[in-house]
C-alpha positions in Angstrom: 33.2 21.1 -42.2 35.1 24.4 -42.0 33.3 26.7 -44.3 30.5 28.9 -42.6 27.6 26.8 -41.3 25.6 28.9 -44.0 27.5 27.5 -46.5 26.5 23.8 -45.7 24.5 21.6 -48.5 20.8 21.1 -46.9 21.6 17.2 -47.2 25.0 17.3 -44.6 23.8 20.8 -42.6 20.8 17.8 -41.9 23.2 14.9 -41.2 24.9 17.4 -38.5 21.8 18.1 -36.7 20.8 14.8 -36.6 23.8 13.6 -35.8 24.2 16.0 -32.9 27.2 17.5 -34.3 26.2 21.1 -33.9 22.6 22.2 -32.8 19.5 23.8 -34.7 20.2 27.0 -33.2 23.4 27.1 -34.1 22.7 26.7 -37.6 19.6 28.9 -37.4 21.2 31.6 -35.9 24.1 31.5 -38.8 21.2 31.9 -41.6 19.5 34.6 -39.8 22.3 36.4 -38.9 23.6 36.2 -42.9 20.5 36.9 -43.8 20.2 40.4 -42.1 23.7 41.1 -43.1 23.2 40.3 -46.7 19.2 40.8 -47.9 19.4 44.6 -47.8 22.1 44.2 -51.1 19.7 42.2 -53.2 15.8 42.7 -51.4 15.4 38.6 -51.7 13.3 38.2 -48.4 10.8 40.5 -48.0 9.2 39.3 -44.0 12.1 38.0 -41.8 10.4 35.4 -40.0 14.3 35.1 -38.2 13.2 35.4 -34.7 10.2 33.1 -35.1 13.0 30.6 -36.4 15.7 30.9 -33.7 12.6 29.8 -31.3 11.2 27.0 -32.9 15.2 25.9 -33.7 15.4 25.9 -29.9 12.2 23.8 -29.6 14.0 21.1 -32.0 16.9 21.0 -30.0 14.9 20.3 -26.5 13.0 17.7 -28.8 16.1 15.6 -30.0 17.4 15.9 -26.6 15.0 13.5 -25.6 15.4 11.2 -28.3 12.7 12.2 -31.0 12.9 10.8 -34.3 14.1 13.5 -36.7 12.4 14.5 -39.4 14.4 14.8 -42.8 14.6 18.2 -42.5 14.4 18.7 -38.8 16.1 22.4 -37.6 16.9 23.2 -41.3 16.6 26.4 -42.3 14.3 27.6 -45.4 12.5 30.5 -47.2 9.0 30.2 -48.7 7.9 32.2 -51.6 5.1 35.0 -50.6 2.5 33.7 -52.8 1.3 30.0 -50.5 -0.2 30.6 -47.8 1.8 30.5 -44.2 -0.1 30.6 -41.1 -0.1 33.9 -39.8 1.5 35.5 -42.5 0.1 37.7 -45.4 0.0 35.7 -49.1 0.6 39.2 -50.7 2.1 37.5 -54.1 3.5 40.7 -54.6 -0.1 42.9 -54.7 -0.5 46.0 -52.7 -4.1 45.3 -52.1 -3.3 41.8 -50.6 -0.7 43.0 -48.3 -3.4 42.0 -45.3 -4.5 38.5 -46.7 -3.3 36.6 -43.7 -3.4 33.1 -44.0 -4.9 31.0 -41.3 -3.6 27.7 -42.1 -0.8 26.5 -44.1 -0.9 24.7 -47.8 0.7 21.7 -48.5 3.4 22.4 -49.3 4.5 24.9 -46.1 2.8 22.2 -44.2 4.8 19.0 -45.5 8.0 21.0 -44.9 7.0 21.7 -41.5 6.4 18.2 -40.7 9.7 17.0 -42.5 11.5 19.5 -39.7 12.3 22.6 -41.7 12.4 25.7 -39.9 11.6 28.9 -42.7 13.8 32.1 -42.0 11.9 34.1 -44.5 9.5 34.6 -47.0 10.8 35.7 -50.2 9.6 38.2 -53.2 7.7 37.6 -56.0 6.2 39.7 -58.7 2.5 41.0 -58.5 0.3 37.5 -59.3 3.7 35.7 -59.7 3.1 36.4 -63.0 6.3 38.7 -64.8 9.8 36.7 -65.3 11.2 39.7 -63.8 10.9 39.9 -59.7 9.4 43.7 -58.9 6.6 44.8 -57.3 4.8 48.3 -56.0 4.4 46.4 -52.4 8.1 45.1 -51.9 10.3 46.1 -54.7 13.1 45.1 -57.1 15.1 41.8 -56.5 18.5 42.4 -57.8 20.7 39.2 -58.8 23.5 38.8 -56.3 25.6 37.9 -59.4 25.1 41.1 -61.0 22.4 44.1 -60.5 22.1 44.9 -64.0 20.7 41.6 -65.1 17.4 39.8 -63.5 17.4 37.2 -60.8 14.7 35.5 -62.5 10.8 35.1 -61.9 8.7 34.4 -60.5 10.8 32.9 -57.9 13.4 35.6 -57.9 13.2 36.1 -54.3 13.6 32.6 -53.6 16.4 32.3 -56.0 18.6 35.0 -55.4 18.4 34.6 -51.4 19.5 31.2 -51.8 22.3 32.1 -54.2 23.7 34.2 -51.0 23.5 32.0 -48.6 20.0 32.6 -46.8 18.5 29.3 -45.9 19.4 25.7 -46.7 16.8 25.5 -48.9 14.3 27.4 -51.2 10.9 26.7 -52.0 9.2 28.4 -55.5 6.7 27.0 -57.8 6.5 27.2 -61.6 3.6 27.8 -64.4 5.9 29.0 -67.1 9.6 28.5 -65.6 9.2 29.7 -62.5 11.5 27.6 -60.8 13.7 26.6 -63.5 14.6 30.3 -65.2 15.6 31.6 -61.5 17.7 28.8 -60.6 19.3 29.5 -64.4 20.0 33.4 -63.1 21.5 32.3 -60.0 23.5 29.3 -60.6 21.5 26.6 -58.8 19.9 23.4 -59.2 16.1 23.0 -59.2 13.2 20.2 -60.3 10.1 21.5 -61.8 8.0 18.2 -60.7 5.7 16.4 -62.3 2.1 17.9 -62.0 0.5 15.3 -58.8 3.8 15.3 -57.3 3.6 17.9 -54.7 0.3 18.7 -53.2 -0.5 22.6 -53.7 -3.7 25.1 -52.5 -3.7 28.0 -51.0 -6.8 27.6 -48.5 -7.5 31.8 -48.5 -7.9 31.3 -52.3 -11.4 32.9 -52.8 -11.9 30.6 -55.7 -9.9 27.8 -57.4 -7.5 28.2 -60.4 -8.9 27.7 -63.5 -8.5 23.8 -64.8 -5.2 24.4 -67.2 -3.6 26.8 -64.8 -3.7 23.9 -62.7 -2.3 21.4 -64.6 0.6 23.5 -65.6 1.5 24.9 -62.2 3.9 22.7 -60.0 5.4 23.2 -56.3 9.0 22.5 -56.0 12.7 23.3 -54.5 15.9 25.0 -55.3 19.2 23.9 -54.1 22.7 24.4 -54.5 23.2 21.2 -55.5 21.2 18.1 -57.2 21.2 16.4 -53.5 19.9 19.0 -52.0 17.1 19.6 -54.3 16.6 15.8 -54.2 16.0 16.0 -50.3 13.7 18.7 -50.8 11.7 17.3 -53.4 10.9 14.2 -51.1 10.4 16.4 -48.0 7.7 18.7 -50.2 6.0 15.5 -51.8 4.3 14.3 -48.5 0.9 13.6 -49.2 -2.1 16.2 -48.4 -6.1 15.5 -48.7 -6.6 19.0 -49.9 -5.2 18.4 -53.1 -7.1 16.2 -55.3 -4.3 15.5 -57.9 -1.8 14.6 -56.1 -0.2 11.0 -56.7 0.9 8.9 -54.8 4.1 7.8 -57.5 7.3 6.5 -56.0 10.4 9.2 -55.8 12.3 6.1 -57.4 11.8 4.3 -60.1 13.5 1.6 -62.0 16.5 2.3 -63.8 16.4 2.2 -67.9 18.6 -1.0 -69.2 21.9 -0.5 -70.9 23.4 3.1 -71.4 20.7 5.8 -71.0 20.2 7.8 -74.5 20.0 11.5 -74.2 18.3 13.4 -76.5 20.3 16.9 -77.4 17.4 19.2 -78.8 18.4 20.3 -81.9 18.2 24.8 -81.5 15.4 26.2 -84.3 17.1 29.2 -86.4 14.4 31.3 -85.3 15.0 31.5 -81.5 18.1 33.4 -82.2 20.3 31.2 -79.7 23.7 32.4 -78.4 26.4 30.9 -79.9 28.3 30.7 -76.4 25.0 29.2 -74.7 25.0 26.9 -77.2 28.1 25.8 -76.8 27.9 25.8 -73.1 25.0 23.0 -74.2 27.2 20.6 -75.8 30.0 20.8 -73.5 27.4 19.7 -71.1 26.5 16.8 -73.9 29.9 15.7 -73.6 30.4 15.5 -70.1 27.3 13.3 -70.2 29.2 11.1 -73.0 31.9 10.7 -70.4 29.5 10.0 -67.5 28.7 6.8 -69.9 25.1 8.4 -71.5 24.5 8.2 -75.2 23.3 11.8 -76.9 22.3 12.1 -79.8 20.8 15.3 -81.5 17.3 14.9 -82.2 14.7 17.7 -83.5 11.7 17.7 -80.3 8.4 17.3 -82.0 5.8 20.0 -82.5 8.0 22.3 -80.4 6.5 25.6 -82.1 3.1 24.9 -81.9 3.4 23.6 -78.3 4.5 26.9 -77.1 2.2 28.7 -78.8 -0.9 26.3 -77.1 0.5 26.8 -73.8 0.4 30.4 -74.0 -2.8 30.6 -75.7 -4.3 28.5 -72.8 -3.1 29.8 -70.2 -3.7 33.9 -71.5 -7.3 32.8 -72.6 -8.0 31.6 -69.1 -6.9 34.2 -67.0 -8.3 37.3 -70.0 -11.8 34.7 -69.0 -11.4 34.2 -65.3 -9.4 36.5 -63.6 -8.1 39.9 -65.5 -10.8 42.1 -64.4 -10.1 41.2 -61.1 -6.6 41.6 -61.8 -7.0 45.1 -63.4 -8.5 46.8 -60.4 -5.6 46.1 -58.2 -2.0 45.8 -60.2 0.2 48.6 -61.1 0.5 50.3 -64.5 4.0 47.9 -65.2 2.3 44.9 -64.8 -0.8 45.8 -66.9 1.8 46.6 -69.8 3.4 43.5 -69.2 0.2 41.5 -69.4 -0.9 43.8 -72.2 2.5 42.4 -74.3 1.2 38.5 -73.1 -2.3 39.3 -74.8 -0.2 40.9 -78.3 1.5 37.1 -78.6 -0.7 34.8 -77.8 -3.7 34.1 -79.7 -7.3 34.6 -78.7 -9.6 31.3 -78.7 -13.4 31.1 -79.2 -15.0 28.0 -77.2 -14.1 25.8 -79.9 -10.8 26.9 -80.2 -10.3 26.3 -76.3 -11.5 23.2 -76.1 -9.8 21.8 -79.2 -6.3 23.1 -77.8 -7.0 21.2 -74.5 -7.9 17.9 -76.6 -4.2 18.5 -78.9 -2.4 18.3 -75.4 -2.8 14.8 -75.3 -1.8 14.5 -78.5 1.6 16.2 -77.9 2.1 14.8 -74.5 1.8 11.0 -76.4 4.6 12.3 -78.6 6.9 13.6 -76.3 6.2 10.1 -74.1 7.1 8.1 -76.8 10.1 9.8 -77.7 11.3 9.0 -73.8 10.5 5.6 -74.5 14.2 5.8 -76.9 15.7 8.4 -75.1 14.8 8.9 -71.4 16.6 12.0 -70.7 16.1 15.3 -72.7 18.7 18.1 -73.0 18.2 21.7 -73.9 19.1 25.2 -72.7 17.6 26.8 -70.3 17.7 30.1 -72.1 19.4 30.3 -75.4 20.0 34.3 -74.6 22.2 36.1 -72.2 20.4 37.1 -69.1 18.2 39.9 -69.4 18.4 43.3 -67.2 16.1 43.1 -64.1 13.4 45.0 -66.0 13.5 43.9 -69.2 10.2 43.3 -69.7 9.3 46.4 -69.6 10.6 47.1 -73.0 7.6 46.8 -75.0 5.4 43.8 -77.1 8.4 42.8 -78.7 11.1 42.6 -76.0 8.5 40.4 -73.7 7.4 38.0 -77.0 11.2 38.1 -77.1 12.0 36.7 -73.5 9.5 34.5 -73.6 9.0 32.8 -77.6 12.3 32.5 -78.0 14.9 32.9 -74.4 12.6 31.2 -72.6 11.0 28.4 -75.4 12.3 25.4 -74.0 11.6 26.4 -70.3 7.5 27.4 -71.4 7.1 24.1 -73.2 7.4 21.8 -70.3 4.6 23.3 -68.4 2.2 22.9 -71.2 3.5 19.1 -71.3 3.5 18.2 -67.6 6.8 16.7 -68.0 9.5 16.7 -64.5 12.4 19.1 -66.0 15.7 19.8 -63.9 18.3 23.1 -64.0 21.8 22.3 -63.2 24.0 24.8 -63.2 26.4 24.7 -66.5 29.6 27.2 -66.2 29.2 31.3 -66.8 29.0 33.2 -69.0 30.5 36.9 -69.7 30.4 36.2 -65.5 27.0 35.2 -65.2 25.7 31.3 -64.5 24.1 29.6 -67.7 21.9 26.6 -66.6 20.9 23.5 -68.7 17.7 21.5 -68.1 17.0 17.8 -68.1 13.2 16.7 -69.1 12.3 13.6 -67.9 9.2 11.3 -68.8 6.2 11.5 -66.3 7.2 11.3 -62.4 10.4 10.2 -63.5 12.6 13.4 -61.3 15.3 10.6 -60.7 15.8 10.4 -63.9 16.5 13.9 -64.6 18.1 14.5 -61.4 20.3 11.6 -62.2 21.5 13.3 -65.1 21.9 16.9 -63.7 24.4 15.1 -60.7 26.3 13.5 -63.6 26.9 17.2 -64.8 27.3 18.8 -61.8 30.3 16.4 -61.3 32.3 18.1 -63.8 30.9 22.0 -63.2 30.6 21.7 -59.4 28.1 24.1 -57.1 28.5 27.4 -59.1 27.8 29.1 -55.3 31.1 28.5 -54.6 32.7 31.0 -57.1 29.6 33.3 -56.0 30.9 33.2 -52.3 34.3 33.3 -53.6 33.8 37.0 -54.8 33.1 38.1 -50.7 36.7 37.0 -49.8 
């Protein structure tokens, strides 16, 4: 391989290792070293964990020396987002006040890359709670997008996003409530599963209490790559099994493949989300290359899209206004209060009866969606149907953040609400800046939609590459 060894997929930057074609530290030592070079232009890792790395890259190499079994991961390098816990490191999730919350043990998902042989450079930025689309915070700052500074690297997992996107680990992990994996990797031009809810184990053991019971079921662990494999090898490195997480499932990563061509179902755009003509177009271009890839699309109109957005906002507002905003209030700056202030102005508050009786329509919803992957097992829509927002945009009032999120950001919001495995591939650029599509898949069926996303990426390619490109 001749380009830099920071340029390497995760999937063949592991076959070298393994294969003793260049060491840990080697490749280590690359990421770090581009990592301290680079992160001041974009403020994507926030605690450089590099020297840490370099040893424990070391300890791999005098391991496989011997003749250890290498893990699937072993002497990769990674980031972890700031908001799971890492042993010996502070799970600030982007809050002043918890910038001493050291954890004393890792959660799952930190642990399960760990034990696959991952080696994190870095832990990357997030905004306060994880809980803007937009990554800034009072503690660590603004993540710029290393495509362009006047428009957002995403959010919540900007960090982990953008420092990918430059070349600073192998692999990224992030998680996702409301498109926090999927609307980053969109901004950046990379690939990404939001799993199925069970699929990766997730708690963050300094949690002084648990999440409340929706929040949980919406809320996934997962990786970004640079390309479908990559995020494949993740996925099955992060979806080890882990006692401390009760709904975690032990589903195969593989499952049976549909008879005859696959049917994909194009989502037909509603008027009201104000789509981008060139986005959408970007969407159908991706429709035909499945076409040519041997898929069948068809447009279809995705049931009770509207009102499913609507629940999962209710829910998941009504919960945390319950549970946790007083707690909240005491310690988050004055942006973040206006931005949650905007989240209360669209979405709707629910009496007990109203609460419960939007938890009981779920199923309904979910049975609907299910049903309609029965006929067509892979589901196509854009990622965003707007241009990418500036890095603050969210800050523009009630109407600019019901904006972003009811209509940029409606296909994205639904999936969390559903449960459903969703992947981002990257789709081409637009006015310079990568547009992303996403794949929705029926329950612990990622292959499915990661199948899909590799058929795509065979005609767009890694959209890093004309990122890098720009540097020579």
């Amino acid at each position: 391989m001749s380009a830099p060894v920071w340029q390497w997929p995760a999937v063949e930057t592991a076959a070298a290792i393994r294969e003793g074609k260049i060491t840990s530290a080697e490749v280590v030592g690359a990421h770090v070293d581009r990592m301290r070079a680079v992160n001041p232009t974009v403020n994507a890792v926030v605690v450089d964990l590099g020297d840490e790395a370099i040893d424990a890259a070391r300890q791999v190499d005098e391991r496989r020396m011997t003749g250890g079994e290498a893990g699937l991961l072993e002497g990769v390098p990674v980031t972890v987002k700031i908001n799971v816990d890492f042993a010996g490191q502070a799970n600030s999730n982007g809050v002043e006040a918890m910038k001493d919350l050291i954890a004393a043990e890792d959660s799952p998902v930190v642990a399960n890359l760990k034990r696959a042989g991952a080696i994190p450079i870095g832990l990357t930025n997030t905004p306060e709670f994880s809980m803007r689309a937009f990554t800034d915070n009072p503690l660590h700052g603004l993540t710029l997008n290393p495509w362009n500074n006047e428009v957002t690297c995403g959010g919540s997992s900007g960090g982990a996003a953008a420092s990918l996107a430059l070349g600073i680990g192998a692999l990224a992990h992030g998680n996702d409530i409301g498109g926090s994996l999927r609307w980053p990797a969109h901004c950046c031009g990379l690939a990404t599963i939001r799993p199925t809810q069970g699929r990766i184990a997730a708690y963050n053991p300094s949690a002084p209490t648990e999440r409340p019971l929706m929040a949980q079921l919406f809320s996934t662990q997962g990786p970004i790559g640079r390309s479908v494999e990559d995020v494949r090898l993740g996925l099955e490195a992060m979806a080890a099994s882990d006692p401390r997480d009760p709904w975690w499932v032990p589903a195969p990563l593989e499952g049976p493949k549909p008879e005859g061509p696959i049917k994909v179902a194009l989502a037909t755009i509603p008027d009201d989300l104000d789509a981008d003509p060139a986005i959408t177009a970007i969407v159908r271009q991706m429709a035909d290359h499945l076409n040519n890839e041997g898929y069948v699309v068809e447009e279809v109109e995705l049931p009770d899209l509207a009102e499913i957005w609507q629940a999962w906002t209710n829910i998941l507002f009504e919960e945390i206004r319950t549970l946790q905003e007083d707690a909240m209030r005491a310690v988050v700056s004055d942006d973040y209060m206006r931005v949650f202030d905007s989240y209360n102005a669209f979405s709707e508050q629910l009496d007990k009866k109203g609460f419960m009786e939007a938890i009981a329509l779920r199923t309904r919803h979910l049975r609907r969606w299910m049903v309609l992957l029965e006929d067509y097992p892979v589901i196509l829509t854009p990622a965003c149907v707007h241009r990418t927002y500036g890095p603050r945009a969210d800050l523009d009032g009630d109407a600019a953040v019901e904006r972003v999120f009811r209509q940029g950001l409606h296909f994205i919001s639904t999936i969390n609400y559903l449960g459903l495995p969703a992947a981002i591939v990257p789709a081409g650029l637009h006015d310079g800046l990568p547009v992303g599509v996403q794949l929705i898949a029926s329950r612990f069926r990622e292959d499915i939609a990661l199948d899909a996303a590799a058929a795509i990426e065979k005609h767009v390619g890694p959209m890093c590459l004309r990122l890098w490109a720009r540097e020579v």
